[in-house]
C-alpha positions as CSV (number, residue, x, y, z in Angstrom):
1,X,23.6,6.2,11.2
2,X,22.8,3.7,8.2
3,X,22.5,1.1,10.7
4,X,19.8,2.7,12.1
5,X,18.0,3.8,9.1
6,X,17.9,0.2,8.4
7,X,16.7,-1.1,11.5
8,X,13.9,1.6,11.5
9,X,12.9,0.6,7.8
10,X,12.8,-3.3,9.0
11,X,10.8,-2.6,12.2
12,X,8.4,-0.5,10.0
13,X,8.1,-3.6,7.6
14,X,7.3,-5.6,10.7
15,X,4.5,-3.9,12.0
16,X,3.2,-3.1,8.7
17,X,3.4,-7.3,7.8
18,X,1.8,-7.3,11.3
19,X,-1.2,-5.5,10.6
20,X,-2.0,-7.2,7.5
21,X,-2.0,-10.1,8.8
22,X,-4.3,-9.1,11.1
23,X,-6.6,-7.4,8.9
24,X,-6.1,-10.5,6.5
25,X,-7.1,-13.1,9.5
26,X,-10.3,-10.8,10.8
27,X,-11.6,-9.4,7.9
28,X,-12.5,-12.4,5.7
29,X,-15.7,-10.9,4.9
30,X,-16.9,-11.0,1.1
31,X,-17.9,-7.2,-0.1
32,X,-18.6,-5.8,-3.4
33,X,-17.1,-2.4,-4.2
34,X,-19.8,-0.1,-6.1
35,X,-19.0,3.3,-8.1
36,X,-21.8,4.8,-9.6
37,X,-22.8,1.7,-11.9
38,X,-19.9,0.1,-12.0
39,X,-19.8,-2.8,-9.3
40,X,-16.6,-4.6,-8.7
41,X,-16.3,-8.4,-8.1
42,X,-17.1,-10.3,-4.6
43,X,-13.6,-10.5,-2.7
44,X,-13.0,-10.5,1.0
45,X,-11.8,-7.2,2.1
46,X,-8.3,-8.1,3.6
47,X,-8.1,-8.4,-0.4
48,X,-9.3,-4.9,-0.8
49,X,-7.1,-3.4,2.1
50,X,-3.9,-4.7,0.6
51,X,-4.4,-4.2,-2.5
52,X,-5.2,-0.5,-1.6
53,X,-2.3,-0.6,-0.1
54,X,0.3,-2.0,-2.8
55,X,-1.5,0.3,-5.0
56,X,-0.9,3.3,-3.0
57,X,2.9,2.1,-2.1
58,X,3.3,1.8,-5.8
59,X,2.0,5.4,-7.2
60,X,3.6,7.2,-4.2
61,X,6.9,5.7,-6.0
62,X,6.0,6.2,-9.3
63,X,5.3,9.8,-8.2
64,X,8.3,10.4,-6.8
65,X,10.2,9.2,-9.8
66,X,8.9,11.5,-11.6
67,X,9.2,14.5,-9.7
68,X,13.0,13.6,-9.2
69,X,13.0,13.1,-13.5
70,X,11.5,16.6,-13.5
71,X,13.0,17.9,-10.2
72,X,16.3,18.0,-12.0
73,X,16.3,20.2,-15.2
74,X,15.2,22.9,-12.6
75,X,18.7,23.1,-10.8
């Protein structure tokens, strides 16, 4: 059953790597992010796009850290 749950994560990893790639090679366009104003500096937005990404990879983590640090004085 691990073997499996490996293979699935590394086909996952794949087609993720995949599709940044893609987005990387096609979207090479320059854009400026604006919030309210606050305006962001000129980067293509394959740069955007992953770095969305990473970010959300690494707060979904950081959130389930803590739940599990909290999660456990409930037992």
């Amino acid at each position: 059953m691990n073997w499996i749950k490996g293979l699935l994560f590394r086909l996952i990893l794949l087609v993720l790597f995949i599709a940044l790639f893609l987005l990387a090679t096609e979207n090479n366009l320059d854009v400026s992010l604006q919030l309210l104003s606050l305006r962001s500096p000129e980067l293509p937005l394959s740069w955007w796009l992953a770095g969305t990404l990473v970010l959300g990879i690494v707060l979904g983590r950081l959130w389930g850290l803590i739940g599990r640090w909290f999660g456990r004085g409930r037992s």
